[in-house]
C-alpha positions in Angstrom: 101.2 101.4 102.6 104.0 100.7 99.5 103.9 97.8 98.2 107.2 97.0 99.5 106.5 98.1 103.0 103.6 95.5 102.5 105.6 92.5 101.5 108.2 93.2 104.1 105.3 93.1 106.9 104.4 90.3 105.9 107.6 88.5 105.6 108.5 89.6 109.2 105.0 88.0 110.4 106.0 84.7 109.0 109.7 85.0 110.4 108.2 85.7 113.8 106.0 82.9 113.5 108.9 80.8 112.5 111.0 81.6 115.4 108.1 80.9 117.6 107.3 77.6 116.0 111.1 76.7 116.9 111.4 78.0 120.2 108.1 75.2 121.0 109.6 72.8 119.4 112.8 73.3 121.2 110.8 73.4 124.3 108.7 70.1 123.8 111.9 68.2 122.9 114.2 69.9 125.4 116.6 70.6 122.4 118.2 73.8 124.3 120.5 71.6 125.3 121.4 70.6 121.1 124.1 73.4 119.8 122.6 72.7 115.9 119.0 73.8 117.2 120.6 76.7 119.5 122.1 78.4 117.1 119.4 77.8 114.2 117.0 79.6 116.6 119.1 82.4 117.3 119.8 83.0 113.6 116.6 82.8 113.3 116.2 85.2 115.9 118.4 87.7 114.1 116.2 87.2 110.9 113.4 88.2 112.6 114.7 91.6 114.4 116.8 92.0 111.1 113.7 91.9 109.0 111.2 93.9 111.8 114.4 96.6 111.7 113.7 97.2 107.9 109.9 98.2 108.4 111.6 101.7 109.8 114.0 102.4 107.0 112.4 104.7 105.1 111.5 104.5 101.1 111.8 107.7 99.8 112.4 111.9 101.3 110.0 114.0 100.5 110.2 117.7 101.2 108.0 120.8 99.9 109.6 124.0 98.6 108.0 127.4 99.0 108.6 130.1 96.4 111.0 132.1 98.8 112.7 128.8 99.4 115.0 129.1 96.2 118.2 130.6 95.4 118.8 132.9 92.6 122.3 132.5 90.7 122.7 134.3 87.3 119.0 133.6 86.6 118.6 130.0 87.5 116.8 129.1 90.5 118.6 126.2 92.6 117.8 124.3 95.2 119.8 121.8 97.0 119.4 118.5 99.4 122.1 117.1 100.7 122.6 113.1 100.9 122.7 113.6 104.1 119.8 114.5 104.4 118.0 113.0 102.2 119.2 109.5 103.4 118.3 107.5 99.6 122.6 107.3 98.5 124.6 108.5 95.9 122.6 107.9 93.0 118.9 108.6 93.9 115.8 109.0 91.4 114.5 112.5 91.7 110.9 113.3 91.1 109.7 117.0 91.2 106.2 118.5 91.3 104.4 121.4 91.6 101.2 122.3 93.2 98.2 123.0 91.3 95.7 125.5 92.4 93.0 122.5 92.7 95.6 121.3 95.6 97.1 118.5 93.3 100.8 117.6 92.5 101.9 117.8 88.5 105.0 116.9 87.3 107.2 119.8 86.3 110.0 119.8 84.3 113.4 121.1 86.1 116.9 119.9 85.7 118.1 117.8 88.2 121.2 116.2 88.7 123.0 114.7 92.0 126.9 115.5 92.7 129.3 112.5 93.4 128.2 113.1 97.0 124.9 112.0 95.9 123.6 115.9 97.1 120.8 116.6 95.1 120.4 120.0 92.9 117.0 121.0 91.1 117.2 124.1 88.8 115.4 126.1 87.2 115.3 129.0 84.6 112.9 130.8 85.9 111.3 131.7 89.2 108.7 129.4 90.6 105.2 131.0 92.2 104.0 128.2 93.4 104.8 125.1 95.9 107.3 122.4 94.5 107.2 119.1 96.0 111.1 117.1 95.3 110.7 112.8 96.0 113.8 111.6 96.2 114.2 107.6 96.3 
């Protein structure tokens, strides 16, 4: 798990927790009847399925490239990801690797660049035989 999927976890758990600790406090001391501690439990309420919420957003789209998977345009070898797709906005930071023969990932230099749309575009001068893995985050 990412560091930051870790630190949110855990700062939902302790929301959670503190939405419990107020709803038995507001039980002990029938304070459902108080407007101030009503709406401080349902905001924090909100907290807590806000923060739970942002444990499914996702960090980063990854997606792996086959050799036949490129295009061919006057020599240079394009692929393309749209925003859409990719879900990581308009100015993302694109990492792209390429699959060794012992089964692990390399960097490899490529150009990349991303469009005002934020669709993302890996090139390449010449053809590439092997699997290319693009992270976009």
């Amino acid at each position: 798990m990412s560091k930051k999927k870790t630190v949110t976890l855990i700062s939902s758990v302790l929301i959670v927790c503190a939405v419990l600790i107020q709803a038995i406090v507001m039980l002990r001391s029938n304070g459902w009847c108080d407007f101030a501690q009503v709406s401080g439990f349902v905001v924090l309420f909100l907290g807590a399925v806000a923060s739970i919420a942002s444990l499914r957003i996702p960090s980063s789209y990854t997606r792996h490239f086959m050799p036949n998977d490129w295009d061919c345009d006057n020599n240079v070898w394009l692929v393309i990801i749209l925003a859409r797709k990719h879900g990581m906005g308009k100015n993302p930071t694109v990492d792209v690797k390429i699959k060794e023969s012992n089964g692990n990932y390399s960097e490899i230099e490529v150009f990349k660049e991303t469009n005002e749309k934020g669709d993302v575009h890996v090139k390449a001068g010449a053809q590439i035989d092997e699997e290319v893995m693009v992270i976009i985050s």
